[in-house]
C-alpha positions as CSV (number, residue, x, y, z in Angstrom):
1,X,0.0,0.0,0.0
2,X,1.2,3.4,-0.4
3,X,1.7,5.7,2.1
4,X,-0.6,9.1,2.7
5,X,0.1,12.3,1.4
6,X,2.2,14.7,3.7
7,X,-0.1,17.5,3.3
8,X,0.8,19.4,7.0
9,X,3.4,22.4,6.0
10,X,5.8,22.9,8.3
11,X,5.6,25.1,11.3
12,X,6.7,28.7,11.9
13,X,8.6,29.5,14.9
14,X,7.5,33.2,15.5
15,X,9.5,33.5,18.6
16,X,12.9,32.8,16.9
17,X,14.7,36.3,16.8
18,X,15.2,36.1,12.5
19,X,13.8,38.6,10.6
20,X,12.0,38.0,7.4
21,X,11.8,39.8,4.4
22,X,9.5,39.4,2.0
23,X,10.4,37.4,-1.5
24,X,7.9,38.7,-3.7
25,X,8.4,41.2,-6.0
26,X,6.6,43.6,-7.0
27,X,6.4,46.7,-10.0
28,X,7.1,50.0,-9.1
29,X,3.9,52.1,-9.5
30,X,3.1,53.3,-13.0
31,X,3.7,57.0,-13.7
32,X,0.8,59.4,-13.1
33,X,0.2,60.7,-16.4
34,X,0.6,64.5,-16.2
35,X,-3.1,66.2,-17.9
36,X,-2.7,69.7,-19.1
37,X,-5.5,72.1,-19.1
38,X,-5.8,71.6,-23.0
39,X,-6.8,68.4,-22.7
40,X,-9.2,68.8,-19.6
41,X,-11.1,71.8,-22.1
42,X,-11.0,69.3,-25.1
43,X,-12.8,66.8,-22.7
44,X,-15.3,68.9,-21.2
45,X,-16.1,69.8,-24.5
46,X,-16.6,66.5,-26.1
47,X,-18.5,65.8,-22.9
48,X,-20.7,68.9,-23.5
49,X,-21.4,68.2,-27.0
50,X,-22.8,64.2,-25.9
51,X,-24.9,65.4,-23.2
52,X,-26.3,68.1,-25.7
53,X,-26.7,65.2,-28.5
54,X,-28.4,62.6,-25.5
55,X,-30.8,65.3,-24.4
56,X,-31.9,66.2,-28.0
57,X,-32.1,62.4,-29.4
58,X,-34.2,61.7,-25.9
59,X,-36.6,64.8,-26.1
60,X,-36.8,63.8,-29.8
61,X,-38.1,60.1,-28.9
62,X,-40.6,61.7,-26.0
63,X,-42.2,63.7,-28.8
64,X,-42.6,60.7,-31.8
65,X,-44.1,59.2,-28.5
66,X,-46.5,61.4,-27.8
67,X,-47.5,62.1,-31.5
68,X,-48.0,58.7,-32.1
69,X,-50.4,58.5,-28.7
70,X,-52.3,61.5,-29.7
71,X,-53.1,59.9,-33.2
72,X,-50.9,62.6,-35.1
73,X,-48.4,61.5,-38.3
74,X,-46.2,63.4,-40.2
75,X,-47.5,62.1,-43.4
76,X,-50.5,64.1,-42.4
77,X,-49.0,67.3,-43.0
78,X,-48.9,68.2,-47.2
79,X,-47.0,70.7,-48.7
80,X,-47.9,72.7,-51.7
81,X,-44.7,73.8,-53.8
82,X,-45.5,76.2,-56.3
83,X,-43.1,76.8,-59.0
84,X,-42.7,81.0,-60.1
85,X,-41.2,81.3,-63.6
């Protein structure tokens, strides 16, 4: 028969005066990328320019909604082109 599996680790001996570093190495942090006030405008703009386009599109979808409940089509509407010459 084979014998069992040592599966107990060893113990530590945290009285014993040794000091222990640690093994594991580790990155230095990454660089903090440095974010001139250019770049913080440029952003606030594009961010301006979204939240303008988001508000639009969803007041644009409120009204088809309400049209549509109301029984009203744009294909009701005819316009007359008259040609001067």
């Amino acid at each position: 028969m084979a014998r069992p599996f040592q599966f107990r680790k060893q113990t530590v001996d945290m009285a014993a005066p040794v000091v222990r570093v640690s093994r594991i190495r580790r990155d230095p942090p990454p660089k903090v990328k440095e974010v001139t006030a250019a770049e913080i405008k440029e952003r606030e703009a594009w961010i301006t320019v979204v939240g303008i386009g988001t508000f639009a599109l969803a007041l644009f979808v409120v009204l088809m909604g309400i049209s549509n409940v109301a029984g009203w089509s744009p294909s009701q509407i005819t316009i007359h082109v008259e040609q001067k010459g």
